[in-house]
DRENRO-459284 format. One record per residue (C-alpha): residue number from 1; y, z, x. Coordinates in steps of 0.2 Angstrom, whole numbers. Layout:
% residues N
+-----+-------+-------+-------+
:  nr :     v :     w :     u :
+-----+-------+-------+-------+
: NUM :     Y :     Z :     X :
...
+-----+-------+-------+-------+
END
This chain:
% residues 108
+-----+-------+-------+-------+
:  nr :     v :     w :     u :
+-----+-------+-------+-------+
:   1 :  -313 :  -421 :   435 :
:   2 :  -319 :  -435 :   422 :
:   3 :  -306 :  -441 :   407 :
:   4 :  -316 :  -435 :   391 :
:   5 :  -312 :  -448 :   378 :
:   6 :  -317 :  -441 :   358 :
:   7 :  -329 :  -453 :   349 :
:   8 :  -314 :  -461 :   340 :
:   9 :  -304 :  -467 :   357 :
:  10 :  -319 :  -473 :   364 :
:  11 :  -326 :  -484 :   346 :
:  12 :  -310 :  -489 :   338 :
:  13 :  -295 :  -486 :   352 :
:  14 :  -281 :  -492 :   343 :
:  15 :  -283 :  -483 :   327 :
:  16 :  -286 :  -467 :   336 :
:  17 :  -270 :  -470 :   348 :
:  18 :  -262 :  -474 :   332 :
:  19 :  -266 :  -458 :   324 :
:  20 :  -261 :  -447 :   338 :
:  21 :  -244 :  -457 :   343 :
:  22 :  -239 :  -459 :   324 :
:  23 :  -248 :  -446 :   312 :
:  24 :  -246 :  -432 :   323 :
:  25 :  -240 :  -415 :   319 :
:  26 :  -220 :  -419 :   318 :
:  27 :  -225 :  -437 :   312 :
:  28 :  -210 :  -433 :   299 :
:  29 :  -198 :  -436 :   312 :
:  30 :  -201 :  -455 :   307 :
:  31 :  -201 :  -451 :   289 :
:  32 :  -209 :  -441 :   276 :
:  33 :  -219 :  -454 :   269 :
:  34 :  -233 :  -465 :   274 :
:  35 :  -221 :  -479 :   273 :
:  36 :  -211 :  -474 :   283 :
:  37 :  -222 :  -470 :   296 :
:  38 :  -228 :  -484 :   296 :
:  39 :  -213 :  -494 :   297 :
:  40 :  -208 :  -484 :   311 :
:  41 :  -222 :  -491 :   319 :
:  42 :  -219 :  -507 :   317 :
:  43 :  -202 :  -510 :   320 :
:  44 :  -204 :  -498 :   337 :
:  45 :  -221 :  -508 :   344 :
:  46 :  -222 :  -523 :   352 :
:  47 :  -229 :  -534 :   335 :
:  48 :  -247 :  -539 :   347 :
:  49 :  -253 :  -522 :   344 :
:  50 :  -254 :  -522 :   327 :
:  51 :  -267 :  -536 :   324 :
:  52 :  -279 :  -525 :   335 :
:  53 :  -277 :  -509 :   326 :
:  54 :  -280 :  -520 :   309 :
:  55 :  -297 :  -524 :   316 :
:  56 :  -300 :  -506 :   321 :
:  57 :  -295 :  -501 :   303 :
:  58 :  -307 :  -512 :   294 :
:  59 :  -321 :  -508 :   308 :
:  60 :  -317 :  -489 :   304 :
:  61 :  -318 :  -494 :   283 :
:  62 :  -335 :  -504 :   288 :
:  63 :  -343 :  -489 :   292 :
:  64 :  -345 :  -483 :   276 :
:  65 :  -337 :  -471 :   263 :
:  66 :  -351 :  -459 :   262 :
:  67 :  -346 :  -446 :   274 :
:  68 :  -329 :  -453 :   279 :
:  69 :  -320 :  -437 :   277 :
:  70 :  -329 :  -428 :   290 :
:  71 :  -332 :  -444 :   300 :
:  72 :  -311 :  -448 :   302 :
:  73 :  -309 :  -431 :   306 :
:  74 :  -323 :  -430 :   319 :
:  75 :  -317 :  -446 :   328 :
:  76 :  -298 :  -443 :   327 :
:  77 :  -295 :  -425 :   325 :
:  78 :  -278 :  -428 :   317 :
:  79 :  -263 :  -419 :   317 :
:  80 :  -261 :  -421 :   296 :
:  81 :  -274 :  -422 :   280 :
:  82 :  -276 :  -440 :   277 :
:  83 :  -277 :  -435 :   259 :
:  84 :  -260 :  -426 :   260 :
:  85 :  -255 :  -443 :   258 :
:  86 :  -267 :  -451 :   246 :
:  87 :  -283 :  -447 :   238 :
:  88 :  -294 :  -450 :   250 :
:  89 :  -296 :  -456 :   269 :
:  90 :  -302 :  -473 :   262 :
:  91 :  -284 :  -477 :   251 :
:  92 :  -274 :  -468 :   267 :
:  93 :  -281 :  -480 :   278 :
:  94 :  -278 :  -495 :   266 :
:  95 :  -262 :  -493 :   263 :
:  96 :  -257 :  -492 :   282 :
:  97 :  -267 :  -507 :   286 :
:  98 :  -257 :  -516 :   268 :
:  99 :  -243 :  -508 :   279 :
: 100 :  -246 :  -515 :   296 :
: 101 :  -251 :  -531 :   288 :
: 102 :  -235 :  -532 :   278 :
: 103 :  -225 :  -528 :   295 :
: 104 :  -236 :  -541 :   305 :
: 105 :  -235 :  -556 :   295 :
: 106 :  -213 :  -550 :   296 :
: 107 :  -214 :  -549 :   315 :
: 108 :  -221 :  -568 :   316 :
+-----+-------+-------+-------+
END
């Protein structure tokens, strides 16, 4: 039986593996914030991921922000409401890439 990928895994592979490992439905279990999600993430990867899911961040944000909304969910089918965290998709995925950035340039 063939592995069906979703549109996300198969576009931008480390942003969707990031959502399902990390923003997944007991992501609290790493905190209750953004953050500290995030930080989780960073201090628990091996730092060579992170540049990669950058890249897949900002190729994701490139696509456009008329239709994101539909567009994130479509591709990722997360776990969680981006904007259960900030406003929109857009300012959620910024401020895990400020994140991820932040942790980066600490893991160097």
């Amino acid at each position: 039986m063939p592995i069906i990928h979703t549109k996300g895994e198969q576009l931008f592979p480390e942003l969707a593996a990031f959502m399902g490992g990390w923003f997944h439905q007991d992501f609290d279990i790493h905190g209750d914030t953004l953050e500290a999600v995030v930080q989780a993430c960073v201090e628990e990867s091996d730092p060579s991921i992170l540049r990669p899911l950058i890249e897949d961040i900002d190729r994701f944000l490139a696509t456009g922000d008329e239709g994101m909304e539909e567009r994130f969910q479509e591709y990722f089918r997360p776990d969680i409401i981006p904007t259960g965290f900030r406003p929109t998709t857009r300012e959620f995925l910024l401020s895990i890439r400020s994140e991820l950035a932040s942790g980066a340039s600490r893991a160097r």
